[in-house]
N, C-alpha and C positions, 0 to 999 in steps of 0.2 A: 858605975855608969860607963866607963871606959870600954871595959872588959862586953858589956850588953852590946856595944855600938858595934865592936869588934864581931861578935857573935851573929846581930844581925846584916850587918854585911856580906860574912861568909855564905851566911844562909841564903841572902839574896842572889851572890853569885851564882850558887847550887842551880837554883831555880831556874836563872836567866839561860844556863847550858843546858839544861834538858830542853827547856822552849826551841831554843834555836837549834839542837838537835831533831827535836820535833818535826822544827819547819825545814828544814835540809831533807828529810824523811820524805816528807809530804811530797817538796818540790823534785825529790827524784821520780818520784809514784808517778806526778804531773807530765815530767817530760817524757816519760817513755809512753804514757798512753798516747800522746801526739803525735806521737813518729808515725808519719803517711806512711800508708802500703804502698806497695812499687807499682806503677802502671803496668798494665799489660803489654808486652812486646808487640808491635803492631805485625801484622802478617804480612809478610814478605810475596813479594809478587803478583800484588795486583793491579791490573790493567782498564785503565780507562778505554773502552771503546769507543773510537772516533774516527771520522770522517774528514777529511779537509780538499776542498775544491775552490775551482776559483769561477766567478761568475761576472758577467760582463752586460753594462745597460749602455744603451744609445739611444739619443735624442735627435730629433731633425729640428732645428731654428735657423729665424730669416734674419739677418746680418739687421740690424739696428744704427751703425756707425760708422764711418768711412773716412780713412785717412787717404789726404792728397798729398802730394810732393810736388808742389810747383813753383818755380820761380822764376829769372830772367834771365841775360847774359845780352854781353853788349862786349862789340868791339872796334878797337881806335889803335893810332896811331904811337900813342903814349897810353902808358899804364895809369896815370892817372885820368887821365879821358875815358878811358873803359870805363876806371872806376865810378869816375861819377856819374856815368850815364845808366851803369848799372843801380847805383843807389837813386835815382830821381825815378826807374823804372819799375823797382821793389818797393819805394816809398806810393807809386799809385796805385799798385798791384795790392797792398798790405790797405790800401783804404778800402778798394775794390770790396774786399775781402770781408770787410768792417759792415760797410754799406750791403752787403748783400745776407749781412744775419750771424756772421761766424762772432764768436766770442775775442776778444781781444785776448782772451787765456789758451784760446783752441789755434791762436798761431806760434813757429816757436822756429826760431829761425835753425836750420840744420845744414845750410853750408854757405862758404864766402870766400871765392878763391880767385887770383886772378895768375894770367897763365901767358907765356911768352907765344906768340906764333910765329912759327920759321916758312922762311922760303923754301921753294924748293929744294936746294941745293942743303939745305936743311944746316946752315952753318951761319948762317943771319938772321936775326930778329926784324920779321917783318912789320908784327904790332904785338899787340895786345887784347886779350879777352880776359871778362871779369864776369862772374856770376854770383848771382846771392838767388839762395833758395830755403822755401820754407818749407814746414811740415804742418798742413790744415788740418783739423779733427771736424769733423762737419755730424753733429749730433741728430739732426734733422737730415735724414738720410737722403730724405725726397729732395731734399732741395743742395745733394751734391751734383747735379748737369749744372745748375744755373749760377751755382758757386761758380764751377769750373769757365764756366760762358764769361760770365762778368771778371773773373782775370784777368782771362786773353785776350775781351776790350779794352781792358786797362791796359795791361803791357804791350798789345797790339803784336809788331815781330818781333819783338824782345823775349815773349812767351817759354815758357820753358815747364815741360809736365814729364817728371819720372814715371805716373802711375798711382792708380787708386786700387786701395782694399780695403775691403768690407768686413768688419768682427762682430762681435755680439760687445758689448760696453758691459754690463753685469752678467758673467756666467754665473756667477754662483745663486743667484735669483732663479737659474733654472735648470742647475744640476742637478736638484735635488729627485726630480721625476727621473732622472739614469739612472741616480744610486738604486732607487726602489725597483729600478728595472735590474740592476745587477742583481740584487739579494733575492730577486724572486730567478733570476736564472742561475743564481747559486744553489738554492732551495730545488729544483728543478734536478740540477745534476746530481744536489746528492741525493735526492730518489730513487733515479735512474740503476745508480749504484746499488744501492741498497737494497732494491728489489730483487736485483742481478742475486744477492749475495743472500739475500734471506733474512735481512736485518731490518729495522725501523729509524730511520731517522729521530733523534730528538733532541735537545733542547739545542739554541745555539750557546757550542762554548767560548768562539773568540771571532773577531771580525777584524779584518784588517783593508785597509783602502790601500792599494796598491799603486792607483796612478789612475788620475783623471786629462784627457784628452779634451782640450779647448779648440773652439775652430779654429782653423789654420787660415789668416786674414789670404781672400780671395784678389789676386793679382789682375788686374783689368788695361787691355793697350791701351797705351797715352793719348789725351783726346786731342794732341796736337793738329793731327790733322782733320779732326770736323771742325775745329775752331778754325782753321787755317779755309776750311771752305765755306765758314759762314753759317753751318745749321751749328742748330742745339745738339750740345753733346748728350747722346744716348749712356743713362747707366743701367744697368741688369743688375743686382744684387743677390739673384740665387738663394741658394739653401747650403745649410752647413750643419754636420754632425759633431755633437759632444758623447764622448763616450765618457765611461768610469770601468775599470776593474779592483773587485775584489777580489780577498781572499777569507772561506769561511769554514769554520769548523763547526761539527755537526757531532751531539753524543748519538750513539748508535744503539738502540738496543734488544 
């Protein structure tokens, strides 16, 4: 019984090496049919035909919003006499301001400063002047003369107006008619070219926005002096251009 165990053992062995000789066979057959072919060398030197130019849109819009710079000044013998006459005359000017429609968020105070005055001989402090001034945003455009009017009631000769200018408050609500004016005068030149050249314009391959151009707020003289003689201050608000430039690339072919 011994001697059989022995015997089939070995046999078994026999057997189990041929198998697995077998499959080592098989599995080398396996990997070499797998082995991808080389891709093709790609061909060296070729050139995208293109075009690139820059094209430019402009819009004409009418100023929507208006910032004022106005405040008071007051002067005394002590600095703090300026001071407080300057503050009781910024304090009626700042209601002024309330009462005639301005937002309590569209005033922002932007300067407060109080200042020695010399004599002539410029080596004595004669008194003192103190100023406080705000910066108005007046969203209801029509109604910056009347702003500006009811002020200079308020402060009376305390009065004090740097100037008004006029923006557009949302441009990008109306850039968008420039962009389309650019890409169509981008579209435009590379034509022009291409016609020259013998080519076709076609697809677009890249766009780039270069720089858009906001109205440059319109600077208007101080209405000091129509307040000072009693009429209503006249505003004009004009007209103001937003450009856009691109730049666009065009396949040619």
């Amino acid at each position: 019984m011994k001697a059989r165990w022995v015997e089939v053992f070995v046999g078994g062995a026999v057997v189990g090496l041929l198998a697995v000789a077998a499959v080592s066979w098989v599995g080398r057959d396996d990997s070499k049919s797998s082995v991808a072919e080389p891709e093709p060398t790609p061909v060296t030197g070729s050139i995208v035909k293109s075009i690139t130019v820059n094209g430019e849109g402009k819009i004409t819009v009418k100023p929507d919003t208006a910032s004022v710079n106005i405040g008071v000044q007051a002067t005394a013998t002590l600095a703090t006499e300026a001071l407080s006459q300057a503050n009781q005359s910024a304090a009626d000017l700042i209601a002024a301001l309330k009462a005639a429609g301005v937002s309590e968020n569209d005033i922002v105070t932007s300067g407060l400063a109080v200042y020695p005055q010399y004599g002539s001989s410029g080596s004595s402090i004669t008194g003192y002047q103190a100023s406080n001034t705000v910066t108005v945003t007046v969203r209801d455009i029509a109604k910056t003369g009347p702003v500006i009017d009811a002020a200079a009631a308020a402060a009376g000769e305390h009065i004090t107006i740097g100037g008004v200018s006029f923006y557009v408050d949302d441009t990008e609500a109306l850039i968008g008619a420039a962009r389309a004016d650019a890409i169509d005068n981008a579209k435009k030149r590379a034509t022009e070219y291409a016609d020259a050249a013998g080519v076709t314009v076609g697809d677009v391959l890249q766009i780039s926005e270069v720089s858009v151009s906001n109205p440059i707020p319109l600077v208007y003289r101080t209405a000091t002096d129509a307040a000072a003689e009693g009429a209503s201050t006249p505003i004009e608000t004009g007209t103001q251009d937003m450009t856009v430039s691109v730049t666009v690339v065009y396949a040619l072919s």
